[in-house]
Backbone as a ProteinNet text record, in pm:
[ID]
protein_1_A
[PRIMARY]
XXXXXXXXXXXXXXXXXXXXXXXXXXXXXXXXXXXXXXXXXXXXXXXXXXXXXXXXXXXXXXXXXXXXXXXXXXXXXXXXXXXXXXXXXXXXXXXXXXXXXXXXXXXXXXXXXXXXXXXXXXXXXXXXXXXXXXXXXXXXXXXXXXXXXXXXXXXXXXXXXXXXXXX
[TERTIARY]
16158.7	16239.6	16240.6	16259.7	16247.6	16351.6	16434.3	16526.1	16534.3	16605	16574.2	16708.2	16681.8	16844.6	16795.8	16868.8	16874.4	16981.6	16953.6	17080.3	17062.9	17112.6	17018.7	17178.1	17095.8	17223.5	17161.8	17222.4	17206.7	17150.2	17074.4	16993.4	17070.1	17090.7	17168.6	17106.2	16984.1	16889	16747.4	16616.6	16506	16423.9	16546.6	16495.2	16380.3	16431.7	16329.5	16204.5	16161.1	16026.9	15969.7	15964.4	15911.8	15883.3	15902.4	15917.4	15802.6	15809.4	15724.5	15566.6	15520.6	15421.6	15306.5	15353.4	15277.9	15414.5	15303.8	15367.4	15259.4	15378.2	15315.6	15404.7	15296.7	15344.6	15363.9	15503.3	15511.2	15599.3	15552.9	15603.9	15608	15752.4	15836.1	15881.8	15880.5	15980.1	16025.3	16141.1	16178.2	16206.4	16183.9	16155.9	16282.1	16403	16552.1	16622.1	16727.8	16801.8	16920	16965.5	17142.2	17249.9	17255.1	17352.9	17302.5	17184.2	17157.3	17226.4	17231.1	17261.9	17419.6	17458.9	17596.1	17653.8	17662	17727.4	17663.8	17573	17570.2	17468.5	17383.5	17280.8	17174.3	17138.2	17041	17079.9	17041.1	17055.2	16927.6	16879.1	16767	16698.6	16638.1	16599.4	16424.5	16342.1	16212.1	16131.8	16086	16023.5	15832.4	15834.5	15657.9	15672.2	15529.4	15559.6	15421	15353.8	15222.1	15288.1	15193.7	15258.9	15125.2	15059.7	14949.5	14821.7	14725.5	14616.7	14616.3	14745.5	14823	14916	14945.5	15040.1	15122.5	15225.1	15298.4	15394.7	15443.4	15549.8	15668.4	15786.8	15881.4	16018.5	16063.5	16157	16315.1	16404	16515.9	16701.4	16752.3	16850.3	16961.7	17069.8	17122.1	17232.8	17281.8	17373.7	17372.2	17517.4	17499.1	17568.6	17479.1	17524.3	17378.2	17348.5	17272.9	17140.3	17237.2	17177.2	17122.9	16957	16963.9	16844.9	16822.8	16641.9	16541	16454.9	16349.1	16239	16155.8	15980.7	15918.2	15777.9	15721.7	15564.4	15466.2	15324.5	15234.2	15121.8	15085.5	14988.4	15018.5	14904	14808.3	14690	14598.5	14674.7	14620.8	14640	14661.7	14558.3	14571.7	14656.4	14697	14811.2	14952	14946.1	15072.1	15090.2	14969.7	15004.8	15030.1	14981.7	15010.2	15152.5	15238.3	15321.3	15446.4	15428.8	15450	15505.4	15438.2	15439.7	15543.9	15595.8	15664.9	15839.2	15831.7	15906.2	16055.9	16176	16309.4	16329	16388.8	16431.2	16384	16388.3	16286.3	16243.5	16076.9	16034.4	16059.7	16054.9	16117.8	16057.6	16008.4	15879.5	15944.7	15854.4	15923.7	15801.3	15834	15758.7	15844.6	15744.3	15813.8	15717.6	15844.8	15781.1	15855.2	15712.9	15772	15784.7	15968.9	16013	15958.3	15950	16000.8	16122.7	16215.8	16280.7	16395.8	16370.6	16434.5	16316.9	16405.6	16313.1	16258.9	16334.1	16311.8	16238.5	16164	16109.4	16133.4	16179.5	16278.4	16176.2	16275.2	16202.1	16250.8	16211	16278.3	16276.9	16292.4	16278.6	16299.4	16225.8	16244	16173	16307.9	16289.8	16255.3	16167	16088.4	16174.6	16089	16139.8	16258.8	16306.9	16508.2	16589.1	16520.1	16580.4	16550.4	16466.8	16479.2	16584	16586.4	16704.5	16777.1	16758.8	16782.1	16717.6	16779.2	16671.5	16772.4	16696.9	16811	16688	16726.5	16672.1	16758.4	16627.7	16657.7	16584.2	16650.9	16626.9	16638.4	16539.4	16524.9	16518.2	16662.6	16710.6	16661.6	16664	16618.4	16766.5	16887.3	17020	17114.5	17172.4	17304.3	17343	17402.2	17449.8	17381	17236.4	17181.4	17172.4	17218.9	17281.1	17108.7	17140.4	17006.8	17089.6	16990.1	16998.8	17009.3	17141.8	17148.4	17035.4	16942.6	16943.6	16981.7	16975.9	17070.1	17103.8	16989	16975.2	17053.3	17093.8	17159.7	17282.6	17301.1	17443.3	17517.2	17606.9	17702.5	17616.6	17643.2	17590.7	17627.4	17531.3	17538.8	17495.7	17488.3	17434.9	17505.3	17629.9	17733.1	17762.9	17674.2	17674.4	17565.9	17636.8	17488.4	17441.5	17468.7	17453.2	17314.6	17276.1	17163.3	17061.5	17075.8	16977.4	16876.1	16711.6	16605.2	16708	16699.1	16746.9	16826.3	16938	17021.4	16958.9	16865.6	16842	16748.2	16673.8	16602.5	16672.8	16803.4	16860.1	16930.5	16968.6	17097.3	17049.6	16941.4	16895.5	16975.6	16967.8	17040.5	17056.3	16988.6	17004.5	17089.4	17147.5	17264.5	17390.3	17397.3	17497.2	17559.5	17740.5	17835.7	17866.5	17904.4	17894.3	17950.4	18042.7	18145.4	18057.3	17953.9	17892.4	17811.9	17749.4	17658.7	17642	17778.2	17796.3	17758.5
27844.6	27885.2	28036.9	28117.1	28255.4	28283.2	28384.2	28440.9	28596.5	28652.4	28765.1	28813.4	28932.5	28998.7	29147	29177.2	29264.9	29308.8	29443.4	29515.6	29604.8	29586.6	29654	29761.9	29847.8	29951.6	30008	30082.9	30167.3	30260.5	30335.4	30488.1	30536.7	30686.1	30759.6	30871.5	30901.5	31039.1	30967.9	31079.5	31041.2	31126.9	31153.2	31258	31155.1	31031	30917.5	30908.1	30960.8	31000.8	31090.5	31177.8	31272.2	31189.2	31120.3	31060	30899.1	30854.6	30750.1	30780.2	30670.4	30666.6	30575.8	30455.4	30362.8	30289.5	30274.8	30124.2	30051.4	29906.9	29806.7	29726.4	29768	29657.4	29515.1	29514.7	29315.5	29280.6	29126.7	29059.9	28931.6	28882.7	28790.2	28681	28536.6	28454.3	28385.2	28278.7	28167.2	28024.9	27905.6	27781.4	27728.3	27817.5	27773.8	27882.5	27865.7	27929.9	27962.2	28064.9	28135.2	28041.3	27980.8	27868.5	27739.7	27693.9	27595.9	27597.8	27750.7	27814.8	27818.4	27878.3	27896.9	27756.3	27658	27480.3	27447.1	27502	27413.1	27272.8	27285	27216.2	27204.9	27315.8	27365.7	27457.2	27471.8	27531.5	27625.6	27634.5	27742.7	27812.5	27953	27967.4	27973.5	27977.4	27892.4	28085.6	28125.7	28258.8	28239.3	28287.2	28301.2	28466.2	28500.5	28644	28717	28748.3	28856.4	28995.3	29033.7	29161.4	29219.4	29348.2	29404.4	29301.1	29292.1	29194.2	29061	29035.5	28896.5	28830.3	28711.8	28625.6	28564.1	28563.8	28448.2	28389.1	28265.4	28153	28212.6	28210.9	28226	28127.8	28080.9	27984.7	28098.9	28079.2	28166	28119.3	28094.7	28029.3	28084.9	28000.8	28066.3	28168.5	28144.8	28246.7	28405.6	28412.7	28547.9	28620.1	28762.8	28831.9	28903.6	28973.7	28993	28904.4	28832.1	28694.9	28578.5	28552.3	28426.5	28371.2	28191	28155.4	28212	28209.6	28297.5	28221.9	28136.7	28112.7	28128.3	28231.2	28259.2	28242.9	28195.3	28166.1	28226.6	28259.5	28313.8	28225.5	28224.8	28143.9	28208	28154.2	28166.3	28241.6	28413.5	28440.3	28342.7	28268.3	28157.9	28043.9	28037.4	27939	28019.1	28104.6	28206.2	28198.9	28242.5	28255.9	28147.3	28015.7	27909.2	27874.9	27912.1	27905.8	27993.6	28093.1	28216.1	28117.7	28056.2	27998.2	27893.1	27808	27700.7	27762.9	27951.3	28001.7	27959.4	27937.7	28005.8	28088.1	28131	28259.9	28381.6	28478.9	28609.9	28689.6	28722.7	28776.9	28923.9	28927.4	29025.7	29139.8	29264.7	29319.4	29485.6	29511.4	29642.2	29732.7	29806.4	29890.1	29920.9	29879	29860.7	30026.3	30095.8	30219.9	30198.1	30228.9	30207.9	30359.9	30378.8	30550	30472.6	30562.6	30577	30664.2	30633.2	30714.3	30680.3	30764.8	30726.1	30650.4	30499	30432.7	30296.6	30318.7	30170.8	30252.7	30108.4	30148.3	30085.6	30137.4	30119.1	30046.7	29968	29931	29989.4	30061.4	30110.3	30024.2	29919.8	29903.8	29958.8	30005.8	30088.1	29948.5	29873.4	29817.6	29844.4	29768.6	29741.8	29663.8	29656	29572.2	29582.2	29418.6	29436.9	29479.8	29512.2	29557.6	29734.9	29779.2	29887.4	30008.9	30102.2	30178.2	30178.6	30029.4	30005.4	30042.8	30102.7	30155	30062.8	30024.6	29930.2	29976.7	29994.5	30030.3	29943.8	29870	29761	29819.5	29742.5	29800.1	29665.7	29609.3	29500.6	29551.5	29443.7	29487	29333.1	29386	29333.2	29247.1	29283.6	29215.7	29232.5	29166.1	29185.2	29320	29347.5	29445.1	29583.3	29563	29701.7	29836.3	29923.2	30060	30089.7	30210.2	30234.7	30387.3	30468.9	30608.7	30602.4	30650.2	30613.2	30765	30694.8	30830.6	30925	31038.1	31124.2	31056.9	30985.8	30965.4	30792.1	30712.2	30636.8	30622.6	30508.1	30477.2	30365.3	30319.1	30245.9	30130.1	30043.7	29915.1	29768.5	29697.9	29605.1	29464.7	29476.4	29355.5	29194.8	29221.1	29140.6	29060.7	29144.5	29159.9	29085.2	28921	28868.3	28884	28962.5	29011.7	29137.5	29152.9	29266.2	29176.5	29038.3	28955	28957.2	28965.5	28909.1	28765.6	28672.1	28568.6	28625.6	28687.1	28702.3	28757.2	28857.7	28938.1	28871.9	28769.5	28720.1	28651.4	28575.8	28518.9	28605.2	28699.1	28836.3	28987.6	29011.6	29145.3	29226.6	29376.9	29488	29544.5	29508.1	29606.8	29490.4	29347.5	29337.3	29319.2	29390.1	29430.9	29541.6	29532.6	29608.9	29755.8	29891.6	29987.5	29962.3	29868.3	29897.5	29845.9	29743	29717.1	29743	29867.7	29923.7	30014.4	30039.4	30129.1	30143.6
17118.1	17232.7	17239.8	17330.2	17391.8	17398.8	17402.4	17390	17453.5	17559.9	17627	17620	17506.7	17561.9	17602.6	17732.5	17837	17803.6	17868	17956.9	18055.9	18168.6	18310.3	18358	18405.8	18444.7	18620.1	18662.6	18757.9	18750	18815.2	18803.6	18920	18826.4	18896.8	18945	18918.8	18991.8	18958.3	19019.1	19021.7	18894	18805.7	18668.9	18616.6	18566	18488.7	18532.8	18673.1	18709.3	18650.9	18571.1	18546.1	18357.4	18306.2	18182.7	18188.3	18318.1	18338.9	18313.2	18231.1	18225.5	18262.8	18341.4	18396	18502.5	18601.2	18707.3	18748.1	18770.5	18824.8	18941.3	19001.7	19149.9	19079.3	19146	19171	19264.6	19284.4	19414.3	19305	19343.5	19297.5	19394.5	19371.7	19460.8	19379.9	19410.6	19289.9	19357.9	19283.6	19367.6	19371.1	19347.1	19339.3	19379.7	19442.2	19507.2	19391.7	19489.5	19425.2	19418	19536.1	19526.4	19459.8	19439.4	19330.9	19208.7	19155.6	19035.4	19047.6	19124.1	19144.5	19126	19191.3	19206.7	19060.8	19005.7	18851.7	18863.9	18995.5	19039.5	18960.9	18916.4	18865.6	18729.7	18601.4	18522.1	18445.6	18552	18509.7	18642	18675.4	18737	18731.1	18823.9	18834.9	18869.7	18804.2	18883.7	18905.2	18999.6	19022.1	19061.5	18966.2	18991.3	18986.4	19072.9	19093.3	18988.3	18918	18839.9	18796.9	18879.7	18874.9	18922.9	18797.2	18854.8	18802.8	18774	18671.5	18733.7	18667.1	18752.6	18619.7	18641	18553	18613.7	18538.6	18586.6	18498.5	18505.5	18441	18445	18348.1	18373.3	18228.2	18302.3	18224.6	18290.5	18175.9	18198.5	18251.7	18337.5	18414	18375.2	18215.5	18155.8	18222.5	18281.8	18307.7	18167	18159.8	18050.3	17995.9	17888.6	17801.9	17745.3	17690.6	17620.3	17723	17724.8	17818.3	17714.6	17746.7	17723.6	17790	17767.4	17878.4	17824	17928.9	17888.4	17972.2	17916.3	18075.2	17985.1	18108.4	18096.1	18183.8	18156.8	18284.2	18336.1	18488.3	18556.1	18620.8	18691.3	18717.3	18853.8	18932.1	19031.9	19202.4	19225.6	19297	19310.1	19190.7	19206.7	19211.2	19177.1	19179.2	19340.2	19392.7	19533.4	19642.2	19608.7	19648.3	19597.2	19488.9	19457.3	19513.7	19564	19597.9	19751.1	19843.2	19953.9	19911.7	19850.6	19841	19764.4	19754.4	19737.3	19802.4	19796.2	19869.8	19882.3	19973	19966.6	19991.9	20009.4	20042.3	19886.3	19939.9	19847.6	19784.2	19680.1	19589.8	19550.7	19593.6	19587.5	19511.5	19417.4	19339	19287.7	19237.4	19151.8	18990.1	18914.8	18783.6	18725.7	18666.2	18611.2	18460.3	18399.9	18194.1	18158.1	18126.4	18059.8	17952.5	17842.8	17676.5	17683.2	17647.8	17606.2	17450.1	17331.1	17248.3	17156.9	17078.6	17040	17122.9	17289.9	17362.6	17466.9	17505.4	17643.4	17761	17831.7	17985.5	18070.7	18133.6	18271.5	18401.9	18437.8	18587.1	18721.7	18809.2	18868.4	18991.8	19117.9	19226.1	19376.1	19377.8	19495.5	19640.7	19727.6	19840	19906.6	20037.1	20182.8	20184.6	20186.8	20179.7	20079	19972.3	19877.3	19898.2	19942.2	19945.2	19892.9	19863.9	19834.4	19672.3	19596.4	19457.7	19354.7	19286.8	19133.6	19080.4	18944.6	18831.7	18714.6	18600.7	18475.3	18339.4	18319.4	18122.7	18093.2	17954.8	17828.8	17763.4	17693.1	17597	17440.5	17410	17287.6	17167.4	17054.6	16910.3	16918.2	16919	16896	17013.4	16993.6	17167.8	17108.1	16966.6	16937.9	16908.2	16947	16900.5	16933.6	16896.8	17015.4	16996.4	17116.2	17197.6	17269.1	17317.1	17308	17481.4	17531.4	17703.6	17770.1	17811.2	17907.3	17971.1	18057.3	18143.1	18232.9	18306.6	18471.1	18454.4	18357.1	18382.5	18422.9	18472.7	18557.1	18484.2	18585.9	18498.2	18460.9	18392.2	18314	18442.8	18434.9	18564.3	18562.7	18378	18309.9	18342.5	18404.6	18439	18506.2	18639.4	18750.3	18855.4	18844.6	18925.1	19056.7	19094.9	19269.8	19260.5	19097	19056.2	18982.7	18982.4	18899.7	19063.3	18997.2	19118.4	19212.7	19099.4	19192.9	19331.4	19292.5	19393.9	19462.4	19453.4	19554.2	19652	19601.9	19658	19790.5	19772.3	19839.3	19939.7	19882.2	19987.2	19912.8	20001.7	19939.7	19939.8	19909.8	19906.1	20027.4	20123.6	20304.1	20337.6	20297.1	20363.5	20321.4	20210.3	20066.9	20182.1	20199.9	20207.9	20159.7	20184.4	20166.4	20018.3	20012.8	19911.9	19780	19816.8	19704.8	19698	19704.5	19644.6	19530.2	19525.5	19408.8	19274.6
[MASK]
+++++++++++++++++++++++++++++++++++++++++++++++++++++++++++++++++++++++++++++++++++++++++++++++++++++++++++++++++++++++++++++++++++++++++++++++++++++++++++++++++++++++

């Protein structure tokens, strides 16, 4: 079994650009919805995900928090994209930039289309408890917060997120 502990925060400036050393385009959909998850319908979410010149399936449980299961495989590009079509929901499209900073290496995400406007930056940790060196340009912590998981966004992107919640 897989095991993914995260912790995703907010970016608070475009400093972490200057520290990046690779991106990769990806485009994301999932074959289950927010409210599947939400009613307890469903206890896992289903991801198909184009990521550079690769494809993988991802399946990860619905625990919000840090701590989730996570199993992901990669499939053949073509079926990703045939998969990609039988999606819910709107597709999820980003640019993933890898900081180093410290002894972890960050994921920056810098969201597209309806998501536009969102940076969110993880950090994958060895233990729930393992301290880790915060960057400058980070923001508050949002690990909590399922309205910043793909799923959700997929379902209610960020361009029709309220002034108040964007913060």
């Amino acid at each position: 079994m897989g095991v993914e502990i995260e912790r995703k925060f907010r970016v608070t400036s475009d400093a972490w650009r200057e520290a990046a050393h690779a991106v990769v385009p990806m485009a994301q959909g999932y074959l289950n919805d927010q409210a599947a998850m939400e009613r307890g319908a469903q206890k896992a979410s289903v991801r198909v995900r184009m990521e550079g010149d690769g494809a993988r399936l991802n399946i990860k449980s619905r625990a919000l928090g840090h701590t989730r299961q996570e199993f992901e495989w990669a499939v053949p590009t073509e079926d990703a994209r045939a998969l990609l079509a039988l999606c819910v929901g709107g597709l999820v499209e980003k640019r993933r930039h890898l900081v180093r900073h410290g002894a972890h290496l960050w994921e920056v995400d810098e969201f597209l289309g309806d998501n536009a406007g969102l940076v969110v930056a993880e950090v994958e940790l060895a233990s729930a408890d393992a301290a880790f060196e915060r960057p400058a340009w980070l923001g508050r912590e949002v690990t909590d917060e399922a309205r910043f998981y793909n799923l959700a966004l997929a379902s209610r992107p960020f361009a029709t997120w309220a002034p108040g919640e964007r913060d």
